[in-house]
N, C-alpha and C positions, 0 to 999 in steps of 0.2 A: 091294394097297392102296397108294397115296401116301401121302404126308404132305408131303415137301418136299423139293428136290434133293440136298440135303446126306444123307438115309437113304436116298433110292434110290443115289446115289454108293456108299453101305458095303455095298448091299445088290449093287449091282454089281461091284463088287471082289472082294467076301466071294464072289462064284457061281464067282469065276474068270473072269471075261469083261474084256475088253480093252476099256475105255474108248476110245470113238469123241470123242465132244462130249457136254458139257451146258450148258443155258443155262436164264434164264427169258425168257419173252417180255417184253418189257419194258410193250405193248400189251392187257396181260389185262385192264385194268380197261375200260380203254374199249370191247374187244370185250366184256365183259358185260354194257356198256353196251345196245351196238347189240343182243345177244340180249333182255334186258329189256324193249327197244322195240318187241318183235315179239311178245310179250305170253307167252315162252316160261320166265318164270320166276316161280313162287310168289309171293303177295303177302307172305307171309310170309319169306323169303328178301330180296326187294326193300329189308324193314322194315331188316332187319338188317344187310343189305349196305350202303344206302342212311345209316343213324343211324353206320353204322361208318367213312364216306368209305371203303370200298373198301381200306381198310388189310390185309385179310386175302384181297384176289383175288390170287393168283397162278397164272399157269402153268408151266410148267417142264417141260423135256423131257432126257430122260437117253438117249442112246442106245451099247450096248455091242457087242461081238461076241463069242460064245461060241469059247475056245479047245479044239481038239480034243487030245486025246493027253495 
């Protein structure tokens, strides 16, 4: 499970893995945009995303390499 890049960072460290990059995309809200427009997201979701401006879209990507030995 996710949450947000800051736990997968501890969660990455904590495994023993060698931090590669992490970032957010800076673009998440507007591509849930475009996915919403294509009629691929809950009306119920839209309500909430939508009443909340998008404050809580993000994406984030954490990528590590496992150390052997």
């Amino acid at each position: 499970m996710f949450f947000n890049i800051e736990m997968e960072l501890r969660f990455v460290l904590k495994s023993m893995t060698k931090l590669i990059e992490n970032y957010y995309f800076e673009d998440a809200f507007r591509w849930w945009e475009e996915y919403r427009d294509l009629g691929r997201i809950s009306e119920t979701e839209q309500q909430f995303i939508t009443q909340d401006n998008g404050r809580w879209i993000s994406l984030g990507l954490v990528v590590g390499e496992k150390q052997l030995g």
